[in-house]
C-alpha positions in Angstrom: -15.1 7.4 -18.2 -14.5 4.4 -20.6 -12.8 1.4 -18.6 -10.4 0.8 -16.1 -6.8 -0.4 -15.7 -5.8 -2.8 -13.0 -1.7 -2.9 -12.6 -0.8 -6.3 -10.8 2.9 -6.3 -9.6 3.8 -10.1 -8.5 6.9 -12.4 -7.5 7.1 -13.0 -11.3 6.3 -10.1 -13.3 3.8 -6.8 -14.2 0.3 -7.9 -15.5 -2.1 -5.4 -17.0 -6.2 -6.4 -17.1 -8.6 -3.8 -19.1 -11.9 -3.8 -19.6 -14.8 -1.5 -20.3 -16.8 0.3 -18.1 -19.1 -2.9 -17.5 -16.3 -4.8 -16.2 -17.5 -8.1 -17.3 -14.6 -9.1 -19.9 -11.1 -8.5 -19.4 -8.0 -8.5 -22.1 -4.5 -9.5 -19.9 -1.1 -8.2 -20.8 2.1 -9.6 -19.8 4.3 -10.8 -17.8 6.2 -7.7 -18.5 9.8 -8.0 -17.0 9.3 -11.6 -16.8 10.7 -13.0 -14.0 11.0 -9.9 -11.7 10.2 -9.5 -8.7 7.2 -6.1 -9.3 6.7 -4.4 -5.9 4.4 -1.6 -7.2 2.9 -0.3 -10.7 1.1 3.2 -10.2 -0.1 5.4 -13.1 -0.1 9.2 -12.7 -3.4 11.2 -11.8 -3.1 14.1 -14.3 -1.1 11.5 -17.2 -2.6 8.1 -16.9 -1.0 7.1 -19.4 2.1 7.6 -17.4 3.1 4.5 -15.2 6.1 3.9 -13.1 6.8 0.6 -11.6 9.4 -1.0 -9.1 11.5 -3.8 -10.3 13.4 -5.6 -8.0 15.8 -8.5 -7.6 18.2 -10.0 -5.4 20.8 -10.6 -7.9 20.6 -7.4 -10.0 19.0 -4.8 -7.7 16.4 -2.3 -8.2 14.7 -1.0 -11.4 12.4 2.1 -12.1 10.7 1.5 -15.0 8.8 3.8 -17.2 5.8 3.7 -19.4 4.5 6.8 -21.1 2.0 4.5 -23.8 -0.1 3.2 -20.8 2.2 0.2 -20.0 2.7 -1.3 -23.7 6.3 -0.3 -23.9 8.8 0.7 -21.0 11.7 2.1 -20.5 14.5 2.3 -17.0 14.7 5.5 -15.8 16.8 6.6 -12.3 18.0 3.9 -10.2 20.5 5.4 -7.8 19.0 5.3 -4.4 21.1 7.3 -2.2 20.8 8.6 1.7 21.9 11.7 2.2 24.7 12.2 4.7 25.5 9.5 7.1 22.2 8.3 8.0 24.0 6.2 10.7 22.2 3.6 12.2 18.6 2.1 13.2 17.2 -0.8 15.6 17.9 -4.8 14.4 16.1 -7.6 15.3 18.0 -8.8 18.5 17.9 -4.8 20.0 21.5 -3.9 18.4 22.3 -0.9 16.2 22.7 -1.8 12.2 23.4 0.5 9.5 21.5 2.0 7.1 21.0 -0.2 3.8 18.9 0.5 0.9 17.4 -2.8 -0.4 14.4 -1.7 -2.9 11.5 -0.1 -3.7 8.3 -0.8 -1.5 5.9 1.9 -3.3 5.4 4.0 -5.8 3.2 7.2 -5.5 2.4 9.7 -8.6 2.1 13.3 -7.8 -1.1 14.5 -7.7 -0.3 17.4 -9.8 2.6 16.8 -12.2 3.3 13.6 -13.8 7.2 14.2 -13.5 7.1 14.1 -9.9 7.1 10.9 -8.1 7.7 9.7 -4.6 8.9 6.4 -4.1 9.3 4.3 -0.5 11.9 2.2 0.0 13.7 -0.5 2.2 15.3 0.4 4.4 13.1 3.3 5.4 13.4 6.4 3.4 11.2 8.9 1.0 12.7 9.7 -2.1 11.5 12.2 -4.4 11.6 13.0 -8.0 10.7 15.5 -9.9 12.2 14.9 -13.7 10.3 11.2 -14.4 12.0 9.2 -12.1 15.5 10.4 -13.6 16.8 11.0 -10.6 15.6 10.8 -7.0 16.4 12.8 -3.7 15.9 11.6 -0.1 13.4 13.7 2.0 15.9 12.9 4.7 14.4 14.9 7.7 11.9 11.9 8.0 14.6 9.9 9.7 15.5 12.4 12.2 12.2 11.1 13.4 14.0 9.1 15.7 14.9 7.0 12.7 17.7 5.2 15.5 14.4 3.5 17.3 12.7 2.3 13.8 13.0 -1.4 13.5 12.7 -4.1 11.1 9.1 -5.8 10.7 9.1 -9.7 9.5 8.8 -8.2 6.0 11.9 -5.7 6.7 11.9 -2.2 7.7 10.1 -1.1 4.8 8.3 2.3 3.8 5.1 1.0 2.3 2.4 3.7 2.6 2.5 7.4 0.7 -0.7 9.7 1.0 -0.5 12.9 -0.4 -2.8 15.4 0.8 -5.4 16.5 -2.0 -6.1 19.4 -0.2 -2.7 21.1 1.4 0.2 20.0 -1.0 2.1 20.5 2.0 0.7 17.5 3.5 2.3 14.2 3.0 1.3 11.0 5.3 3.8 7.8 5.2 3.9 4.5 7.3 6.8 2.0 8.1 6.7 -1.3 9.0 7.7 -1.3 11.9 8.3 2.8 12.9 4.8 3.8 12.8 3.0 6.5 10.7 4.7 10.2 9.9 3.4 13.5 8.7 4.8 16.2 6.8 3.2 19.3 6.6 5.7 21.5 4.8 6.3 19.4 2.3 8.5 17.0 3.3 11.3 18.8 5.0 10.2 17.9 8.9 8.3 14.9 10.1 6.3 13.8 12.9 5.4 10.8 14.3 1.4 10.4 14.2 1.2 7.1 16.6 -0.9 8.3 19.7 -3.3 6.0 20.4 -1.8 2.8 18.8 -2.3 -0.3 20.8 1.1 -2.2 21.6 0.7 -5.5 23.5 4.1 -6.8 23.2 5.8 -5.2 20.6 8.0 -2.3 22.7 9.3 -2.2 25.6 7.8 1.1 26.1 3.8 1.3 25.6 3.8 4.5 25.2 6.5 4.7 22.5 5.7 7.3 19.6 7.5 5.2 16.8 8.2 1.6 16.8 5.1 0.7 15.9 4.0 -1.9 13.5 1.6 -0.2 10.6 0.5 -2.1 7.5 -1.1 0.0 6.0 -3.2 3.8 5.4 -5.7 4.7 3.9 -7.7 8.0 2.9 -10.7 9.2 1.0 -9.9 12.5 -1.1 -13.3 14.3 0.4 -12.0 14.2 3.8 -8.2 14.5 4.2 -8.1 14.9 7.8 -9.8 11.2 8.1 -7.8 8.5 8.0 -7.9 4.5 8.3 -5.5 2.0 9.2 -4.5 -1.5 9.5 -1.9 -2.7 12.1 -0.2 -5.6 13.3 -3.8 -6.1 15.3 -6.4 -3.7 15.3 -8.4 -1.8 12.5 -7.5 2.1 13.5 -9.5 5.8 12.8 -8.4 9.3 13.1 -10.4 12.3 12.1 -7.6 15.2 13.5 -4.9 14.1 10.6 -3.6 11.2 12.9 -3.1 13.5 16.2 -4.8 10.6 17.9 -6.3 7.3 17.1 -9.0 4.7 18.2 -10.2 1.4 17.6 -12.4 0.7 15.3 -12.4 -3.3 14.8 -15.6 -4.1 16.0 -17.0 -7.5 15.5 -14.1 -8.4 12.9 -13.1 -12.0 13.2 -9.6 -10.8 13.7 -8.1 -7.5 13.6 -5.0 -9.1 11.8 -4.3 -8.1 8.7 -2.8 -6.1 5.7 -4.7 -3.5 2.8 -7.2 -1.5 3.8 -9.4 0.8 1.5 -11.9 3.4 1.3 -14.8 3.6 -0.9 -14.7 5.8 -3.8 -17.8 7.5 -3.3 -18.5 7.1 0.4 -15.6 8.0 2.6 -17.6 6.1 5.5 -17.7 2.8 4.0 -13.8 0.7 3.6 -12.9 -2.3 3.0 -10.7 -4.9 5.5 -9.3 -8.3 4.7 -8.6 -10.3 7.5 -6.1 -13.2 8.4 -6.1 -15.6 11.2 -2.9 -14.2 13.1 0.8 -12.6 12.6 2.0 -16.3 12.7 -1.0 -17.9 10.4 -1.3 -15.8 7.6 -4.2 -17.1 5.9 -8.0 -16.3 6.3 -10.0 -17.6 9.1 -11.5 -20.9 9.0 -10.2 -21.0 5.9 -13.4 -18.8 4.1 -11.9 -16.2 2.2 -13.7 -13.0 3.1 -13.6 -9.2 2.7 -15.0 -7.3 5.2 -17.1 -4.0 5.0 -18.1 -1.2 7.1 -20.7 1.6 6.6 -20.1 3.2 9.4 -16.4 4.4 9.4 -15.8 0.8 11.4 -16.7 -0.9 14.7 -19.8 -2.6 12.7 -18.7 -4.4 10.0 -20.2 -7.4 7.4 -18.4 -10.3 5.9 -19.0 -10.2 2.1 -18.3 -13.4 0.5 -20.3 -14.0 -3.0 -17.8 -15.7 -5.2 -15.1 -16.3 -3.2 -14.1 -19.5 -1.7 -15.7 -20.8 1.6 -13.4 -23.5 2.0 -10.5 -24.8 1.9 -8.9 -21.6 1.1 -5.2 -20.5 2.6 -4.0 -17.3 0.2 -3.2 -13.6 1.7 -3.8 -10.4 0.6 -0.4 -8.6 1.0 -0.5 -4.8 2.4 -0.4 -3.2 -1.6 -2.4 -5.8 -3.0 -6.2 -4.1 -3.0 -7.5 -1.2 -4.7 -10.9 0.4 -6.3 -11.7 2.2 -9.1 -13.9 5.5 -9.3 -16.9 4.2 -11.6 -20.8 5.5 -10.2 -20.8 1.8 -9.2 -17.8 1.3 -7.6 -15.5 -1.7 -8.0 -13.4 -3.4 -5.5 -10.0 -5.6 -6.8 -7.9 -7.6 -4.4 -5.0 -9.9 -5.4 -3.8 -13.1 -3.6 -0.5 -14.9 -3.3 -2.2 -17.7 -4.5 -2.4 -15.6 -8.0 -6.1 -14.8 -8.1 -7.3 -11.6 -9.0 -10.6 -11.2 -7.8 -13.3 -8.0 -8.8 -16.5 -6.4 -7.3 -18.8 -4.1 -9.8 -21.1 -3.6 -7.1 -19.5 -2.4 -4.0 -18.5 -6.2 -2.8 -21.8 -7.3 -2.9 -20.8 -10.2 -5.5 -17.0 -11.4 -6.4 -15.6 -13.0 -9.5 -12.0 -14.3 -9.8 -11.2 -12.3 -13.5 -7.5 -13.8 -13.7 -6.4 -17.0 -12.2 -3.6 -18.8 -11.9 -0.5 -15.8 -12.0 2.3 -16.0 -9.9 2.3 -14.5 -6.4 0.0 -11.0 -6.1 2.3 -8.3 -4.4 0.4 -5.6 -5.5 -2.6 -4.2 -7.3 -3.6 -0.4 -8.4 -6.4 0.6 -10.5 -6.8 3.5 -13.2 -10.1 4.9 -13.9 -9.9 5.3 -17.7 
């Protein structure tokens, strides 16, 4: 392995940082599509050259764009985003039925096999699929007879921001919508299930013991152990080691549960990686001391790592997409802001440095072991 690749999607365009393998100097590209709004960049596994990203804009729509060149030159590709059938309707805001619209691309998420395949999540809630390089793109519509009529918008819109595919059973696909809950496929994508039980709901639905509806930020899986899972939700750090048949808490002594990415180690499916925020309403770190949180143990015990990052002063947040690691024996840790900052960890999150300052707002960050 030579480097790494970290692919920053923010309010105002794609940035690409390189470096070697010692991570301690970094070349930045960009902005690319200048101006943009960039959702997601993700390269594929097999191709890394390969990269698709989302381009988005409220005045001209939604772009796939293409790299095959490792993001120096792009190209559009497939951007007709259609349900299938009538998907009729879903929950609003106020309780009442609204139709279907599709509004953009949330995520991005490379097959794990094939660099022509892609899956992309979108607004409002549906998997597409393609399999001819983002060409042209399908909707894996039996997730929304998932009782797609009860999903409802989140703050950030009813968005499907979370793809795992299974590295194990290529049947298996986990997703999670804000605010539906999380779904598995296990043939493929052709039926769905909701994977919710267990989820803590205070005052979100009506019903507490709802089986979508729920508010999920984010999931999170380490390739060794497929049937483990992590995730952050609108409060409360969550575990399940039966492939999300059931859930517990696993927040511990966090200073809040509140929060958005979540991610595992590369080399240590017990230890992840949590960033909190003071509350669904105050969406800035606690105290103002921006820190990450780690856990060892798989959660409940967990240790606030804060060397080089600001202990003061500080109101940025880490938006669900916007934290990643790379697969180096020493492991590194990226996390962007909204405040622009993209800060690294070459030892695990034992010591920070900001390597880029000063970009517009961070929506998302993914890294490529080179």
């Amino acid at each position: 392995m030579s480097g790494v690749r970290v692919l920053v999607g923010t309010r105002k365009g794609a940035f690409i940082l390189t470096s070697d393998a010692e991570r301690k100097e970094w070349d930045v590209s960009g902005p690319h599509f200048a101006g943009w709004e960039i959702y997601h960049l993700k390269g594929s596994p097999v191709s890394p050259n390969r990269i698709y990203a989302s381009q988005s804009s409220g005045w001209f729509g939604q772009t796939i764009q293409r790299s095959d060149d490792g993001g120096q030159t792009w190209e559009p590709v497939g951007n007709q985003f259609t349900y299938e059938g009538n998907p009729g309707t879903h929950m609003w805001y106020d309780g009442t039925q609204h139709p279907w619209e599709f509004t953009r691309v949330w995520h991005l998420e490379p097959s794990l096999h094939d660099p022509d395949t892609v899956y992309a999540g979108a607004e409002d809630a549906a998997l597409f699929r393609s399999t001819d390089g983002g060409q042209s793109w399908h909707e894996l519509a039996g997730l929304r007879e998932a009782k797609g009529h009860l999903w409802q918008p989140g703050a950030g819109g009813m968005c499907l921001h979370s793809i795992i595919l299974d590295p194990v059973d290529p049947n298996r696909i986990f997703v999670a919508i804000s605010a539906a809950g999380a779904f598995r496929s296990d043939d493929g994508g052709t039926t769905w299930k909701p994977i919710n039980r267990g989820l803590r709901v205070d005052y979100e639905l009506p019903d507490k013991a709802s089986d979508v509806g729920h508010c999920v930020h984010n999931i999170a899986m380490h390739p060794s152990r497929p049937n483990t899972l992590f995730m952050q939700k609108h409060w409360d750090v969550m575990r399940t080691d039966n492939a999300g048949d059931s859930w517990d808490e696993v927040s511990g002594n966090l200073p809040s549960d509140f929060g958005f990415p979540i991610v595992v180690h590369a080399h240590e499916p017990e230890t992840i990686y949590v960033v909190p925020i003071k509350s669904d309403t105050e969406h800035f770190p606690p105290d103002g001391k921006l820190r990450v949180y780690r856990s060892r143990s798989g959660g409940h015990e967990w240790e606030a790592l804060t060397n080089g990052l600001p202990q003061s002063d500080c109101y940025v947040n880490i938006l669900r997409d916007a934290m990643s690691i790379d697969k180096l024996d020493q492991c590194g840790i990226y996390f962007g802001t909204t405040g622009g900052q993209v800060y690294a960890s070459s030892d695990a999150g034992d010591s920070w440095q900001a390597i880029v300052r000063d970009l517009p707002a961070v929506a998302s960050i993914e890294v490529q072991t080179l």
